[in-house]
MMTF fields as JSON, N, C-alpha, C and O atoms, coordinates in Angstrom:
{
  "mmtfVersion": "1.0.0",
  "mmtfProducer": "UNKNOWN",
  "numBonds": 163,
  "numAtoms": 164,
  "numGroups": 41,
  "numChains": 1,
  "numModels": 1,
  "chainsPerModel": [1],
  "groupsPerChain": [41],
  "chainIdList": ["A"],
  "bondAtomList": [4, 2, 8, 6, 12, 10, 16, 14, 20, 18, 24, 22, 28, 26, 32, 30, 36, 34, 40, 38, 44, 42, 48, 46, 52, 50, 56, 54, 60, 58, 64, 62, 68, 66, 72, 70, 76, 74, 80, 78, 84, 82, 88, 86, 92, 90, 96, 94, 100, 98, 104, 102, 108, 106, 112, 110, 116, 114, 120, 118, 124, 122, 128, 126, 132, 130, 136, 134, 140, 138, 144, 142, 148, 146, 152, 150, 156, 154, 160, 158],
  "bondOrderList": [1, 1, 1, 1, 1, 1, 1, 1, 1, 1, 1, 1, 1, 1, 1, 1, 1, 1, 1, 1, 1, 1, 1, 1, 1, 1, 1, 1, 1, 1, 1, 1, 1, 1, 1, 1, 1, 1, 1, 1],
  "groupList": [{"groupName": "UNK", "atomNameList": ["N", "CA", "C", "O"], "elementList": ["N", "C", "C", "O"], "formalChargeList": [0, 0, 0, 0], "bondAtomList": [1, 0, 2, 1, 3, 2], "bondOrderList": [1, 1, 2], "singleLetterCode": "X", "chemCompType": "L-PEPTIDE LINKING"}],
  "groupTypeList": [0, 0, 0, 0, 0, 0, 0, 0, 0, 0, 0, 0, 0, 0, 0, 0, 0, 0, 0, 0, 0, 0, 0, 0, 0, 0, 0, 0, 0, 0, 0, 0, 0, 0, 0, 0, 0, 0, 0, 0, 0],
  "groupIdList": [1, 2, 3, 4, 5, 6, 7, 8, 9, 10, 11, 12, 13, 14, 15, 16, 17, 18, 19, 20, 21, 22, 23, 24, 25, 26, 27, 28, 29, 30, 31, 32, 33, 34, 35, 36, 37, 38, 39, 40, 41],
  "secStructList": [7, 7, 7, 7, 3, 3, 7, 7, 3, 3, 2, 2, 2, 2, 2, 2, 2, 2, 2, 2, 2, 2, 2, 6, 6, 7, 7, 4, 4, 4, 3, 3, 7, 7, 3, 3, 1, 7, 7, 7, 7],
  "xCoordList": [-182.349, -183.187, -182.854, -181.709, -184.143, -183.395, -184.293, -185.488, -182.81, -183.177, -183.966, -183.904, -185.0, -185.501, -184.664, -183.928, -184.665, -184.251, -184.745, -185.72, -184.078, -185.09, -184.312, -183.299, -184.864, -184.4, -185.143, -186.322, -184.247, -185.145, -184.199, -183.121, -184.717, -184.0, -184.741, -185.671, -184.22, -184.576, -184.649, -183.849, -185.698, -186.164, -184.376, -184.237, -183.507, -182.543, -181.667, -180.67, -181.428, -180.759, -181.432, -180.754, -182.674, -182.82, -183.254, -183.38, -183.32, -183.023, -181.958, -181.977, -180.923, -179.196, -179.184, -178.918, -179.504, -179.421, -180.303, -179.777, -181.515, -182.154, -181.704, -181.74, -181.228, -180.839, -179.634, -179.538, -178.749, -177.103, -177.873, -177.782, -178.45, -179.011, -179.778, -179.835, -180.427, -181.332, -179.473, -179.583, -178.697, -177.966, -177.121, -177.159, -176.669, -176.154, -176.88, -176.515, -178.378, -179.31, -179.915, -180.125, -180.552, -181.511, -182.631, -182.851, -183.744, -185.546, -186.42, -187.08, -186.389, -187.723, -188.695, -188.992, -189.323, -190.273, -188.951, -189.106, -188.169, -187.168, -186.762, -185.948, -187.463, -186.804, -187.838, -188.374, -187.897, -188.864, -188.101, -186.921, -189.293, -188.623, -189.44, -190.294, -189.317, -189.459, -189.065, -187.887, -189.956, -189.129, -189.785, -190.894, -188.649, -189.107, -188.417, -187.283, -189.172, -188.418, -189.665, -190.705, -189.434, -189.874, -190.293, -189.271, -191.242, -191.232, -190.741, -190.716, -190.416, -189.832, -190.761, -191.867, -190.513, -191.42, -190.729, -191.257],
  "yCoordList": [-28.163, -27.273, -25.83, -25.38, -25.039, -23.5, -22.815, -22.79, -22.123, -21.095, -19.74, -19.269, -19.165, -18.165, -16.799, -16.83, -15.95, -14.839, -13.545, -13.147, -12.598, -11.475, -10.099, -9.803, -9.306, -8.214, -6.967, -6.804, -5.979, -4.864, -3.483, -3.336, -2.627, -1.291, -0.519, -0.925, 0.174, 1.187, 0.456, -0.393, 0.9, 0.639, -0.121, -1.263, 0.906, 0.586, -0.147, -0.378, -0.688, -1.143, -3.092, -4.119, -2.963, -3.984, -4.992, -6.165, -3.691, -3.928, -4.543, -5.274, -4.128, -4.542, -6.077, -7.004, -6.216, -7.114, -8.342, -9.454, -8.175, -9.548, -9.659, -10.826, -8.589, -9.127, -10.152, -11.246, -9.695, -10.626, -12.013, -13.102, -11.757, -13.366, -14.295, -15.522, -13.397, -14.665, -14.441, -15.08, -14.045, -13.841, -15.293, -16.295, -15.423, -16.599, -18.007, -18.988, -17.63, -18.931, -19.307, -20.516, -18.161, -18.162, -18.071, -17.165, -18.837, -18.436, -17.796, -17.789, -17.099, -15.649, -15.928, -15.267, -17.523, -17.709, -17.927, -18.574, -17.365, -17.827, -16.21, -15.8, -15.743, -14.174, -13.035, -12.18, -13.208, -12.162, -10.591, -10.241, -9.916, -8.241, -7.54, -8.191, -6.156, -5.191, -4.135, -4.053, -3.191, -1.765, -0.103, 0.145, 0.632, 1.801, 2.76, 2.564, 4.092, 5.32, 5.511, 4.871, 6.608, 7.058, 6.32, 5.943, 5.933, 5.167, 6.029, 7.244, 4.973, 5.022, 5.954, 5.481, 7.441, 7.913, 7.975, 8.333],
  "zCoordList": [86.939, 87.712, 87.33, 87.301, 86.993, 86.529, 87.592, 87.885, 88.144, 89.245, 88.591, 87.456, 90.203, 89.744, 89.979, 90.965, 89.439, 89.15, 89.456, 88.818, 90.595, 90.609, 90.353, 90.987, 89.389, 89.325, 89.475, 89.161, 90.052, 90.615, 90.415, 90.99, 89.619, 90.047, 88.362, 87.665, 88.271, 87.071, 85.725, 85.331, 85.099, 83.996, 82.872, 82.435, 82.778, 81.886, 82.869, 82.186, 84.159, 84.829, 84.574, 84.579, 84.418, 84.451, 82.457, 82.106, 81.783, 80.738, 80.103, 79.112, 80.856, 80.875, 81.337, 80.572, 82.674, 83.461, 82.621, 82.594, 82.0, 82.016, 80.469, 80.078, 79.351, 78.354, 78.704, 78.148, 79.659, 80.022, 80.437, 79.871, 81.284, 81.37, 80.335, 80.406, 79.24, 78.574, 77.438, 76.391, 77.502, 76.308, 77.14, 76.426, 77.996, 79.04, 79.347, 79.994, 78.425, 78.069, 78.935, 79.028, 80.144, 80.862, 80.556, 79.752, 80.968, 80.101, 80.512, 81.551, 79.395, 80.864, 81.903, 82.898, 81.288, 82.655, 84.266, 85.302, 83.96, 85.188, 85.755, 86.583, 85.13, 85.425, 85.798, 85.092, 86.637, 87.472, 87.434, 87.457, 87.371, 87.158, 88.069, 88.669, 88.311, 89.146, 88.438, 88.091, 88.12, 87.425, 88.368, 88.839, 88.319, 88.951, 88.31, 87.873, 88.184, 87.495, 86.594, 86.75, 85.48, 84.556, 83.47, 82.897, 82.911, 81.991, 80.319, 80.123, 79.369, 78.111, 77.484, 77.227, 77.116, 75.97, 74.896, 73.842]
}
């Protein structure tokens, strides 16, 4: 069973966060995101 996953906070906070998890062999359909702040120019 692969749990769902939610992450939420700033653009590079969660950049961090969901690379550690798929790098730990989690699968993106398992990983729900949320981003806030400035976006990347």
């Amino acid at each position: 069973m692969n749990p769902l996953i939610y992450v939420c906070g700033s653009t590079d906070f969660v950049e961090t966060v969901t690379a550690g998890l798929f790098a730990r062999g989690y699968s993106p359909p398992c990983v729900r995101t949320e981003r806030f702040g400035r976006p990347k120019i």
